[in-house]
N, C-alpha and C positions, 0 to 999 in steps of 0.2 A: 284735439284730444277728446271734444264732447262727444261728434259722433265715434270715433272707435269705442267708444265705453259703450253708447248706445249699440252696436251694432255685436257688441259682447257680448253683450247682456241679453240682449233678443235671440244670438243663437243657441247660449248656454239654457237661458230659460223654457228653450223650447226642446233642445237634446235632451238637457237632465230633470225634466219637470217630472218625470214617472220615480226618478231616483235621488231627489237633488234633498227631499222631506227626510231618508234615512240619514243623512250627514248634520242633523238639528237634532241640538242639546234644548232641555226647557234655559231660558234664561232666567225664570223666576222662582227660586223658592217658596215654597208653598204646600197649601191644599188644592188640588184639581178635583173641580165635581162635574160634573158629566149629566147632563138630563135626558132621558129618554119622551117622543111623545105624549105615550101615557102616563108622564107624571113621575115616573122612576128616577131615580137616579145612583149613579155609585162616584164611589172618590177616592181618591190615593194621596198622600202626603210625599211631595217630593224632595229631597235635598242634595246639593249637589256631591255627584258620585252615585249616588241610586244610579241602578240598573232600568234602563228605557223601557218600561211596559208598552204593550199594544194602547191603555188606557191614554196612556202617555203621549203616546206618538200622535194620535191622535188630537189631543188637544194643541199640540207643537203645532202641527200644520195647521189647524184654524186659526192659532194665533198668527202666525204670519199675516194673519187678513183683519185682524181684530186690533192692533195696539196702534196706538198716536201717532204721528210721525212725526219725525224733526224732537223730538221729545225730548232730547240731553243738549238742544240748542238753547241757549239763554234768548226770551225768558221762557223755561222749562214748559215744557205741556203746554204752550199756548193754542196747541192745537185738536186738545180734547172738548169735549158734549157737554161739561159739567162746569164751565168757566163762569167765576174767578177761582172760582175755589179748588178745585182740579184735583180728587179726590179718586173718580175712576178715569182708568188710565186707557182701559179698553175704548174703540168707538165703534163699536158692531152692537144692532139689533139683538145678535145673539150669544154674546160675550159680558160678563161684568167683571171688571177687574178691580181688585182695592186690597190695600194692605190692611193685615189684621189689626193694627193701631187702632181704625176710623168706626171699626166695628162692636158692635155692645161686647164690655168684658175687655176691647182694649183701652190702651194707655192715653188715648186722645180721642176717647169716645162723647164725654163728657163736656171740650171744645168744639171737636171738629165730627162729632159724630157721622155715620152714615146709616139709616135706616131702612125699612122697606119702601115707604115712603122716598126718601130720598131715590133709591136705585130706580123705581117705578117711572120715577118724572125724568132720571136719564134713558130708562129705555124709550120712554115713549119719543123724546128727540131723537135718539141714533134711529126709530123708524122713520120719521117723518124727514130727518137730512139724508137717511139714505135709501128711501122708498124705491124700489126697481120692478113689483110685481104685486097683484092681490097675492098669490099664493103665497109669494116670498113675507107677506106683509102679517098673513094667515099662521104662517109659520113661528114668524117672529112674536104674533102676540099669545101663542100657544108657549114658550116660554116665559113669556113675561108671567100668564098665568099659572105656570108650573113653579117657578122661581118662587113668587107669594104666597102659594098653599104651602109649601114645605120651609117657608121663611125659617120659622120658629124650631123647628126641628135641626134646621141646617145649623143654626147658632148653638145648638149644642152639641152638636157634630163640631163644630168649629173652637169651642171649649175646652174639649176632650185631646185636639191636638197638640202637636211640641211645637206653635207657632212663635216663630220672633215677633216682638213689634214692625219688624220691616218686611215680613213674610207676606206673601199674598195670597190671595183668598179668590177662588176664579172658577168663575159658574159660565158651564157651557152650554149649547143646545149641541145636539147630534145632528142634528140638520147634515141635509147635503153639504160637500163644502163649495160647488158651484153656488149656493146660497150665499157664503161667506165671502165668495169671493167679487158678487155680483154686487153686493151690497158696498164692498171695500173699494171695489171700483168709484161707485158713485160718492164716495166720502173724496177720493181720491181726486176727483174730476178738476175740484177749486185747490182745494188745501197743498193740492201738490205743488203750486204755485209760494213764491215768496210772500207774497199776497194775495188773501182770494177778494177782496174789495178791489184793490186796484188795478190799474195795468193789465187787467184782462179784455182780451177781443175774440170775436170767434175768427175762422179761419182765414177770412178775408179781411180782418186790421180791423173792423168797426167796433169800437167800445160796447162791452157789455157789463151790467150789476151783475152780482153776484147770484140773483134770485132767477136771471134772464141764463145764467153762463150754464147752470144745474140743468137746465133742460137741453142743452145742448151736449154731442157728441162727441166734436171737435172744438178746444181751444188755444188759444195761445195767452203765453203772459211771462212775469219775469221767472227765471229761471232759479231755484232755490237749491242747486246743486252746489256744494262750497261757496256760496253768496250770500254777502250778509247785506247786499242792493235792498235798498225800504223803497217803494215805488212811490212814495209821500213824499220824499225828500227832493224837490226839484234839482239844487244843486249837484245830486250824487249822478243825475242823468248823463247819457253824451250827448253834451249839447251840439255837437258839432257833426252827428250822424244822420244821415239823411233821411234811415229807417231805425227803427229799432234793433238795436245789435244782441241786446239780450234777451230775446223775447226767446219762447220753445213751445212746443205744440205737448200737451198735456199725455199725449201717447210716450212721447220723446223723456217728458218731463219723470214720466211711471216707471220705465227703464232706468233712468238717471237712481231713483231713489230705489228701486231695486238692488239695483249696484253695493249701495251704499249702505242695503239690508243685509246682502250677502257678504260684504265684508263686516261688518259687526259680527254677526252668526259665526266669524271666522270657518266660511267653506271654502273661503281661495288664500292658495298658500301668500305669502308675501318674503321676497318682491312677485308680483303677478306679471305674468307674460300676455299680452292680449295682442291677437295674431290681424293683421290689418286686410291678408288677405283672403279671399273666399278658397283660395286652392289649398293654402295653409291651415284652414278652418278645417276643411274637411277631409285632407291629409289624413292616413288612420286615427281621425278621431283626435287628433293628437291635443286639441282646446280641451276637449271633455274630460283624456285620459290625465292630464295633466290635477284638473282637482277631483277626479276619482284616487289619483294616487296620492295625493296630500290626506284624503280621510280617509285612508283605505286601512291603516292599523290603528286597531286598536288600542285604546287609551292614552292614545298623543296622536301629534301633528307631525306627518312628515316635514323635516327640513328641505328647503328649495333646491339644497347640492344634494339630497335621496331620492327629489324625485327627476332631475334635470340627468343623472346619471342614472336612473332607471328608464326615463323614455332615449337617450340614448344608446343605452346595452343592445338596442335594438338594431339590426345592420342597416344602415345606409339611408340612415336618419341625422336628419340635421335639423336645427333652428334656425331660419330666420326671417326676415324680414316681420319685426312683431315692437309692438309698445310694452316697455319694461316698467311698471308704476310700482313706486314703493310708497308705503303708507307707514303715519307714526299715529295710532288712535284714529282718528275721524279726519286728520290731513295727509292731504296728499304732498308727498315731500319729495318726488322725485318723478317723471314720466319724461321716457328719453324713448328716440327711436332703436334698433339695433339691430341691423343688415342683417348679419350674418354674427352667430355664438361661435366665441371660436371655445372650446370643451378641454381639446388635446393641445399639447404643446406639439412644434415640429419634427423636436426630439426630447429624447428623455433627460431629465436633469439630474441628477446626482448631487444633494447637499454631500459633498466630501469631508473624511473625519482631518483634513487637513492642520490640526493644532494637534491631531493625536490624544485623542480627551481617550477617557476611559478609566474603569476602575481596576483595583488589584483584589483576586481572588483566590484564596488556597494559597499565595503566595504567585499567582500566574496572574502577568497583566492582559486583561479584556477589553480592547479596544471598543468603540463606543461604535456598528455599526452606522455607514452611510445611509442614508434615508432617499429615495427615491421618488421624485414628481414629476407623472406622469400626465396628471389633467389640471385642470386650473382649481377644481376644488382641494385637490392636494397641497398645490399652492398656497390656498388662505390657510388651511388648516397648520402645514406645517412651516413655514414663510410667515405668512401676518402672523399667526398665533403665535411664534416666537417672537418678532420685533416689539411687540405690544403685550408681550406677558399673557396672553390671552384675554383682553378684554376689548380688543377691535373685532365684533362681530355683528350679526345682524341686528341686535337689540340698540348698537352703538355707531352705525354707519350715519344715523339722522339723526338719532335720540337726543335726547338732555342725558346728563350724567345720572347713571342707573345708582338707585340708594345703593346696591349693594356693592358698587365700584370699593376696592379697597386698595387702588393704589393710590401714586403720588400726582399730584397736583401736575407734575411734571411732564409724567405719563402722559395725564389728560390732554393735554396742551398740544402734543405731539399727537395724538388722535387728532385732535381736532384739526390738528396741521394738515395730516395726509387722507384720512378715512375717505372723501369721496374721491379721489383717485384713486384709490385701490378701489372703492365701487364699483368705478367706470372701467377698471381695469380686468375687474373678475368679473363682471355681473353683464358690461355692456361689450366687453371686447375693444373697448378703445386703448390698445398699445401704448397711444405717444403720451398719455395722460401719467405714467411714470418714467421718469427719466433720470439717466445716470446719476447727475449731481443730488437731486431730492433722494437715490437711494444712498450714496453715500452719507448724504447729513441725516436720516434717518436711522442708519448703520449705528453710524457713529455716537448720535445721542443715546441710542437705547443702552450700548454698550456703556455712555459713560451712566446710565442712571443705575446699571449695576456696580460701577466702579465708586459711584458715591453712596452705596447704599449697603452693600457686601461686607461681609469681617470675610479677613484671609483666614485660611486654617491650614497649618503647617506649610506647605511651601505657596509661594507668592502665583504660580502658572496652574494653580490645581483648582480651577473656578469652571465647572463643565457648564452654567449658563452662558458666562462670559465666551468660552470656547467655542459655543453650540452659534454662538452669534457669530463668532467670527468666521466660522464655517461655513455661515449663510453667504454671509458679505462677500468671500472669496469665491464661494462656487458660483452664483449668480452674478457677480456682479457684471460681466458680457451681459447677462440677458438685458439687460438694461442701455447698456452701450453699440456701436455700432459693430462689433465684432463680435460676432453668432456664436463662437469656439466658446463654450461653457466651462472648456477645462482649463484655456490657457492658465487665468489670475489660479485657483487653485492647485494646477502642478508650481507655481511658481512659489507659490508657500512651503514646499518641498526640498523644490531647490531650494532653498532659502536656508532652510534648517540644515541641508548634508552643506550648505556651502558654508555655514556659521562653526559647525563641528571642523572642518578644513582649517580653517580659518584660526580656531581654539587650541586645532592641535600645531599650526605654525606652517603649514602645510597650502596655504593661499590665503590671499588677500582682499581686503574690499573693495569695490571696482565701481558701484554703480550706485546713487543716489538711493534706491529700493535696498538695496544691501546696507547701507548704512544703516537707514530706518529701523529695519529689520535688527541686526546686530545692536542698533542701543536698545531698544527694547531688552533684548535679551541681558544686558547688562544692568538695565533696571531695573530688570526680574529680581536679579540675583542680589543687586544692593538690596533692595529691601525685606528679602530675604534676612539679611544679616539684622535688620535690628532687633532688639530684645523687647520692646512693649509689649504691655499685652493690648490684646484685644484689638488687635492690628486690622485695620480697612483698604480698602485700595482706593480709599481717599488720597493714600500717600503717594497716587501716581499723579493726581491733579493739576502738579507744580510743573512735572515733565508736559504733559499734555498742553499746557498754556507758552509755549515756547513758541514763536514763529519762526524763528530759523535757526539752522541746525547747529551754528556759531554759539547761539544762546543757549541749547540742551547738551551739549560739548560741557557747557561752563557749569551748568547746575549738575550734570553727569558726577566731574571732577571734584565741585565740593561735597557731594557725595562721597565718593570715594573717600577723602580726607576726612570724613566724619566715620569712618566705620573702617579704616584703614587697619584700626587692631583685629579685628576679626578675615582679614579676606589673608588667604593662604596665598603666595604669587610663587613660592618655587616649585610648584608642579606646571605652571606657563598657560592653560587654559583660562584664566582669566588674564593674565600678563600679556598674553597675545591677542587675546578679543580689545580689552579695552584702550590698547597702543593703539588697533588699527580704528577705535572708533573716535579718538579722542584726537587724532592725528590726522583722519580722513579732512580733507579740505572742500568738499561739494559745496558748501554754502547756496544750500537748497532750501527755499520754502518748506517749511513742515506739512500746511495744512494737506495737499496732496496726499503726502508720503503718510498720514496719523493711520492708515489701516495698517501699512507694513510694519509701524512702530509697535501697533498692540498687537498684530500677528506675534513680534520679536517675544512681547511680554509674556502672553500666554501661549508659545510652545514649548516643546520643554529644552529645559535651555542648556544649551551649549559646554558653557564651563564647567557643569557638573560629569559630562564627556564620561573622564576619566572616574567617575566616585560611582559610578553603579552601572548596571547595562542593562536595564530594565526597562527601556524608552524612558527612563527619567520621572517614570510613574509611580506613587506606592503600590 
């Protein structure tokens, strides 16, 4: 994984180094002050949403070269100029960075004050730790000089503004930014390291201090890339390696934390695709194109299915062979290989309105158009986003549970159950990662978390979530199984209904284990239709549902009936003949199988009303 990052990172850095600075917001709230040679300076107050001035932009990219690194590592800023007290955050010559708190007029001036004095005795270390040239050194102390004549004047510049106590306050030089960058090198030489005292050698193993490592070019040492290895701690070593396993060459090591600059900055979408090979690499572009088109609109971030469906619109483009890392904050939570993206399904899938949902308008029923998935992002969107209510998405694939999660506990749980299989399933292309039986008990849960959570409203089969699910369940469920025919299970919900109508009018009989299922449902649509509470839930199917075999839903069927027996009409025979042939049918069949065709039965519309309307049974 180390070198693909490495060797990302070196290509991206070198393609998009002319364009890579327009895709960088400030990360600091603030005053930006700007010094010119002569002693001038101008300033702009940023806050986020401001629109990027040229003033702006300009200081964006020096900072890149200017601020601490590892800095929201515990323990914080250990790697800034001004230690213990760690006050400026910048470590450039030509940068001083501090929040307005520390400064006369703030809130913790008084404690922790910072002066001129104070700033003076930091710049004069960031020269001397990061000395690379007289000119460069000429340069830097022409700031330092500039910064002190206009001290007193800046602080009232600094007065005048809408600064927070946490707002930062950041004096730059104009200097070349090859200056910035020469200087950021050489901070970078040790510090990029886990440790700059320890565990440092130059190229060829021989130990070097830290005072010996700065004049050198080339180093190697521990690797401070997601590593929290202390090169002090003997015991944490591999005692058992014959070389050092986690040493890096400080070149190597610059890449790594570049990486890991560019992801904070948020300029690579996430999950990120990082292509392993060189012909893929430079395939049109397609590394580059990929986080030009994540920053490419304005005022958001394209989503990874806008941009993976924008570099495919393209003809006879493909993905693959590339490392898929998905990040949650500053950990890497996921890096998998991925051959080959598969994008498009073989054939086109049709979620079928097979339960017949739909509303009544004008008096005219309108059926709930079929919905069509055609690529795999279709898929999540219309597929996961319905089994999980919509909160399985990319925020929730790795995540902890998001504050503003507002479902059931229940929900949660069943996220947690399936999300990285649907990752691997949409994101990596790996097929066998879901399989039949996980979609059925997946089906099946979310359906009952609507059935215990749902009030009915006028008849018991009029739930178009409930519907919408079962819709999935049947039209999909092949894709999961070993039989490719997408339509079979949903024409069989069809049949189902014109065979239960037969059946109601006395006209055929129940024949097959799925036809029973199917047919009690429909009967205990209708029972619970009949009672009179109010405030009626389809909690009251819970009892049928807990039935193992079909002997034992016969029997709770039947005390039903006997409980509501004044209200059900039998001399018009659609219910007289549905529930003869379901209370009489003798299969003595497992239910757990059969529980899709049961709530199929439930929520289509049902049978014994046949004869009382000809509307599909709809309002």
């Amino acid at each position: 994984m180390i070198q693909e990052i490495i060797n990302f990172t070196k290509f991206i850095d070198t393609d998009m180094k002319d364009v890579i600075n327009d895709y960088l917001e400030p990360q600091q709230e603030g005053l930006f002050v700007e010094f010119s040679n002569d002693g001038s300076f101008i300033f702009e107050f940023y806050k986020e949403g401001n629109s990027i001035s040229p003033l702006l932009r300009r200081c964006i990219s020096r900072l890149r070269y200017s601020w601490t690194i590892e800095y929201d590592k515990k323990p914080f800023y250990q790697k800034c100029f001004d230690l213990p007290n760690k006050r400026i955050h910048s470590v450039s010559p030509f940068v001083v960075a501090i929040k307005r708190k520390y400064l006369e007029g703030g809130t913790e001036f008084d404690t922790k004050g910072v002066d001129l004095t104070y700033i003076q005795t930091y710049l004069n270390k960031a020269i001397a730790a990061t000395k690379c040239s007289s000119n460069v050194d000429i340069e830097a102390t022409l700031f330092k000089d500039n910064l002190a004549n206009n001290f007193v004047k800046l602080l009232s510049i600094i007065k005048e503004q809408k600064c927070t106590k946490e707002s930062y306050v950041l004096f730059f030089s104009n200097t070349d930014i090859n200056n910035y960058k020469s200087t950021y090198s050489n901070y970078l030489k040790t510090k990029i390291f886990n440790s700059s005292k320890l565990g440092l050698t130059d190229i060829q193993g021989k130990s070097v201090d830290e005072k010996k490592a700065a004049t050198l070019n080339e180093l190697r040492g521990w690797s401070n890339f997601f590593n929290g290895y202390n090169a002090g701690k003997p015991f944490l070593q591999h005692q058992t390696s014959l070389t050092p396993t986690n040493t890096i060459s400080n070149t190597e090591a610059t890449y790594l934390f570049l990486f890991k600059e560019y992801c904070r900055l948020d300029i690579f979408p996430n999950p990120l695709p990082i292509f392993v090979d060189l012909n893929e690499f430079n395939k049109d572009k397609i590394q580059s194109e990929i986080i030009r088109i994540y920053n490419s609109e304005e005022g958001r971030k394209l989503l990874y299915r806008e941009i993976i469906s924008n570099i495919l619109s393209k003809p006879n483009t493909v993905l693959q062979k590339y490392y898929l890392l998905f990040r949650v904050g500053n950990e890497i939570k996921d890096f998998d290989f991925v051959p080959l993206f598969r994008y498009k399904f073989d054939t086109i899938i049709n979620v079928e309105n097979v339960t017949k949902d739909g509303v009544k308008k004008d008096k005219n029923f309108e059926p709930t158009p079929d919905k069509t998935i055609v690529n795999i992002f279709d898929f999540e969107r219309i597929v996961v986003g319905s089994i999980f209510n919509g909160w399985l998405n990319s925020s929730t694939y790795f995540g902890e549970k998001p504050k503003s999660y507002k479902g059931s506990e229940y929900l949660w749980q069943m996220i947690l159950t399936y999300r990285k299989a649907f990752y691997d399933y949409i994101y990596k292309s790996q097929t066998e990662t879901l399989t039949c039986r996980m979609f059925d008990d997946m089906m099946f849960n979310s359906i009952l978390l609507n059935i215990r959570n749902d009030e009915i409203k006028i008849r018991f089969e009029f739930n178009s979530l409930i519907k919408w699910k079962i819709n999935i369940w049947f039209s999909l469920y092949n894709l999961f199984s070993n039989n490719n025919n997408n339509n079979i299970m949903a024409s069989k919900v069809t049949e189902l209904q014109a065979k239960m109508v037969a059946v109601a009018k006395g006209e055929a009989n129940i024949e097959t284990k799925e036809e029973f299922a199917f047919g009690a449902g429909q009967i205990v649509s209708y029972l619970i239709d009949r009672s009179a509470a109010s405030n009626k839930t389809y909690a009251l199917l819970e009892p049928y549902l807990q039935k193992s075999k079909s002997d034992q839903l016969q029997d709770a069927i039947a005390q039903t009936i006997a409980v509501y027996k004044h209200d059900i009409s039998v001399y018009k025979g659609t219910f007289e003949n549905l529930s003869s042939q379901v209370l009489t049918d003798d299969c003595n069949a497992d239910m757990k199988p059969l529980l899709k065709y049961f709530l199929a039965g439930c929520f289509s519309p049902c049978a014994v009303y046949t004869k009382k309307d000809n509307s599909n049974n709809q309002l």
